[in-house]
Each structure stands twice: as structure tokens, then as C-alpha cells.
C-alpha positions as a Markdown table, in Angstrom:
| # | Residue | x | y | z |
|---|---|---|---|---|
| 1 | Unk | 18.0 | 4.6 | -27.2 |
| 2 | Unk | 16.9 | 1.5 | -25.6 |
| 3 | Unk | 17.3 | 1.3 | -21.9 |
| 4 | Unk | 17.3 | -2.2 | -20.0 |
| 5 | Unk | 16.5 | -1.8 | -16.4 |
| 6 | Unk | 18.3 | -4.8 | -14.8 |
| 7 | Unk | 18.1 | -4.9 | -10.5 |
| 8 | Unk | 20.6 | -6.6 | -9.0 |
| 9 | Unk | 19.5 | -9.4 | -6.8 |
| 10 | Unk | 21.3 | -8.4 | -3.7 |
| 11 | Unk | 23.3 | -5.3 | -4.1 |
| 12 | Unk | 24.1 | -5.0 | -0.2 |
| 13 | Unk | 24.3 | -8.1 | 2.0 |
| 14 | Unk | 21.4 | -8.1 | 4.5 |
| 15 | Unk | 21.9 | -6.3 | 8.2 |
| 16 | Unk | 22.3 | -9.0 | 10.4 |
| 17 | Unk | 18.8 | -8.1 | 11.9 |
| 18 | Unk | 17.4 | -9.0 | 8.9 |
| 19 | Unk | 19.7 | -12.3 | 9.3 |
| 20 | Unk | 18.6 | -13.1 | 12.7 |
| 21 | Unk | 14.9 | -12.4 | 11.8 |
| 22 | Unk | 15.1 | -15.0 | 8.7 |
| 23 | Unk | 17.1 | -17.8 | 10.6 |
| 24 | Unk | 14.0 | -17.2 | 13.4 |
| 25 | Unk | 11.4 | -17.5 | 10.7 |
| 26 | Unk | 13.4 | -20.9 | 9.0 |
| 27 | Unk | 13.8 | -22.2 | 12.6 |
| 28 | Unk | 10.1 | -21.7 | 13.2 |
| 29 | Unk | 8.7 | -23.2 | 10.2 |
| 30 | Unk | 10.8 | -25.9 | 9.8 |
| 31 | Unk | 9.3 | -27.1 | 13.9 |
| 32 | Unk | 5.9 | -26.2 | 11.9 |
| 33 | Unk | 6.6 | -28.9 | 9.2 |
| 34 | Unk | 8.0 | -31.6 | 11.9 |
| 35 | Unk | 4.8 | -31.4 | 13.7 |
| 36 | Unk | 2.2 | -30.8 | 10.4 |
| 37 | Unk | 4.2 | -33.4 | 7.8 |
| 38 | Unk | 1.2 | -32.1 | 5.5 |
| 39 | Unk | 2.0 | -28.6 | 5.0 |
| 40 | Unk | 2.7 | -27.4 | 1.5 |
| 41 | Unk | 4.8 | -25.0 | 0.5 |
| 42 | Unk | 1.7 | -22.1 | -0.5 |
| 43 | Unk | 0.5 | -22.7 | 2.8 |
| 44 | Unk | 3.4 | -21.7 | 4.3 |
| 45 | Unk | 4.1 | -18.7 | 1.7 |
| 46 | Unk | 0.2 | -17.6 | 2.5 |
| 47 | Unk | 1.1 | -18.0 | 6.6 |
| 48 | Unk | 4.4 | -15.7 | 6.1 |
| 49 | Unk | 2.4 | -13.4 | 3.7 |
| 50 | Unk | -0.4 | -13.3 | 6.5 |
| 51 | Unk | 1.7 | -12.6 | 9.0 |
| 52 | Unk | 3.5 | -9.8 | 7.1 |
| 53 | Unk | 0.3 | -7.9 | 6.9 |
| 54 | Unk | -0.2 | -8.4 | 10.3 |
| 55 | Unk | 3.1 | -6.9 | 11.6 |
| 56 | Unk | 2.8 | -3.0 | 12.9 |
| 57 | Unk | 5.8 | -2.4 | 10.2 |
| 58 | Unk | 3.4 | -3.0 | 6.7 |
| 59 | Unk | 3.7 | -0.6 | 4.0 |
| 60 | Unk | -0.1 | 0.8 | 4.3 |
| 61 | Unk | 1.0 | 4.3 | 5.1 |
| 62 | Unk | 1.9 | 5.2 | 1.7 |
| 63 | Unk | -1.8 | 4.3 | 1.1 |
| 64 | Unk | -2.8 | 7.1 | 3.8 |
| 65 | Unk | 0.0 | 9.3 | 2.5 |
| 66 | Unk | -1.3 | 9.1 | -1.0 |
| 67 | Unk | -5.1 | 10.0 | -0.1 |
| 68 | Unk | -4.2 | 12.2 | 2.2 |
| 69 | Unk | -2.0 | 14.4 | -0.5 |
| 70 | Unk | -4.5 | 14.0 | -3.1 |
| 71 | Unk | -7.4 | 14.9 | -0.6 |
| 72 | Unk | -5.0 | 18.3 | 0.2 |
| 73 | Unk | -4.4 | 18.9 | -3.6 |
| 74 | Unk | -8.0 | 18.7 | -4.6 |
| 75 | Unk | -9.3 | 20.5 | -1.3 |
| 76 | Unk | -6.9 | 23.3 | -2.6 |
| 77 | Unk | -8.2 | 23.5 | -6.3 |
| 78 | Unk | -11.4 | 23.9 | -5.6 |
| 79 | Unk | -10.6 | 26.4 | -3.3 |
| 80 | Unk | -8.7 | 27.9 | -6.1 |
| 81 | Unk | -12.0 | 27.5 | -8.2 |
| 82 | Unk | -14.1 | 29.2 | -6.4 |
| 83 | Unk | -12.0 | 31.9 | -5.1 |
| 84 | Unk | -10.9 | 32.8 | -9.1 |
| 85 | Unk | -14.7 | 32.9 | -9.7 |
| 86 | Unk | -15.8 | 35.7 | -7.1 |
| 87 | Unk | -17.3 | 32.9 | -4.5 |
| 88 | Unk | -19.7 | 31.1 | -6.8 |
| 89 | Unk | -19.6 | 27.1 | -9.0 |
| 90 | Unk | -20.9 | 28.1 | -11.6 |
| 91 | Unk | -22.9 | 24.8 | -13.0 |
| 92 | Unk | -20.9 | 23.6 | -15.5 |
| 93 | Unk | -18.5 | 22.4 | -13.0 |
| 94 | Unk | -21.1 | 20.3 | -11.1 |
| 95 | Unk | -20.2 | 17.3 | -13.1 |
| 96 | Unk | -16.4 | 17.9 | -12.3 |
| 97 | Unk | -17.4 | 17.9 | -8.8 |
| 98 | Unk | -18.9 | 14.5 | -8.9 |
| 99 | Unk | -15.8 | 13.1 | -10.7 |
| 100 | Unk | -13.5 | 14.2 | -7.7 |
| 101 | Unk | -15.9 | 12.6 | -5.1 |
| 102 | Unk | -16.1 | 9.6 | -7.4 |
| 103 | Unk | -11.8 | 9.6 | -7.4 |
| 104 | Unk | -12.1 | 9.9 | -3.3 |
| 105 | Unk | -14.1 | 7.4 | -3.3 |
| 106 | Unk | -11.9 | 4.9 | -4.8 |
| 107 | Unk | -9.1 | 6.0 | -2.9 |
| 108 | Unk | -10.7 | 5.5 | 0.5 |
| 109 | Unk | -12.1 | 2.1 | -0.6 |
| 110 | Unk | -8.0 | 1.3 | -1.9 |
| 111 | Unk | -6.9 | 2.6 | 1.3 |
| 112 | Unk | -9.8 | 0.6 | 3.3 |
| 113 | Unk | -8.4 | -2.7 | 1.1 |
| 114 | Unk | -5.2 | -1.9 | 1.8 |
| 115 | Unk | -5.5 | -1.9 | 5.7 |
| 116 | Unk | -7.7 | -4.9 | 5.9 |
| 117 | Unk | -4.8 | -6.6 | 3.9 |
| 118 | Unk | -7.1 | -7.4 | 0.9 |
């Protein structure tokens, strides 16, 4: 069976938060324009992108959240690992060990990205 995911465009009307919030933001770039004729239309997508990121309300704690759960998870099998084997790593898991740190590694340098709005 083939399945077609199709997502509605607006399925709920926006709060009227979200209403207020947008006529502010049209209101604010449209004095921008009047005073900067020059502005293009990716500059002032970039400026509203930049500014997103700068807001307190940006998605980077799923970022945290993610590290954070795989840091717990892989904190917990090796504990697992060394507790099945009487205390010791034996040395055939050494290379193991460096493919974890390698997979934290990229995970703090996402989450490090992710917070300086890279």
C-alpha cells in the first residue's frame, strides 16, 4: 500500500497571539522598507530568520534533550558492560569505546552549532 502524507496548510486558524505578533512584525518591516527603499526580500527573510534564533523561545532544547538522553543511554551500557563482565573491558571493546566518544563528539559540536545558530 502506498501512503501519501499530505499536511494541511493551516488546519487550525492561528491564536490571535500569533495574529498580533505577525501584524507587529508586517508593521515593523514595512517602516524598515519606507526608510531602507533598498531592502530585498532575502534580507529581510535572513533579518526575521536572525532574529528567530535570537528569541529565548528557539527550538535548541531538543538539541540538549537529545545529547543529554543519548549521554544517559550510553553512560548506562557501559555500565551494563562492565558490570556483566565482573568489573573489567576487556580489550576488544577499546575500539567500541572510541566510537562512542567519537558519536559524543559530534553531538556536542551539533548541539554547540545549534546554540550559536549555525
Amino acid at each position: 500500500m502506498l501512503f501519501v502524507p499530505v499536511i494541511p496548510s493551516h488546519a487550525t486558524p492561528p491564536s490571535p497571539r500569533t495574529r498580533e505578533l505577525a501584524d507587529l512584525l508586517g508593521r515593523v518591516i514595512e517602516e524598515y522598507e519606507e526608510h531602507h527603499p533598498a531592502v530585498t526580500g532575502s534580507e529581510v527573510r535572513e533579518a526575521v530568520r536572525l532574529a528567530i534564533m535570537r528569541s529565548a523561545r528557539t527550538g535548541s532544547g531538543s538539541v540538549r534533550i537529545l545529547a543529554g538522553v543519548s549521554a544517559a543511554a550510553a553512560v548506562a551500557g557501559i555500565f551494563a558492560f562492565v558490570a556483566a563482565n565482573q568489573g573489567q573491558v576487556p580489550k576488544t571493546a577499546v575500539p567500541m569505546v572510541a566510537v562512542v566518544l567519537a558519536l559524543f563528539a559530534v553531538l556536542f559540536a551539533v548541539a554547540v552549532v545549534k546554540r550559536r545558530g549555525g
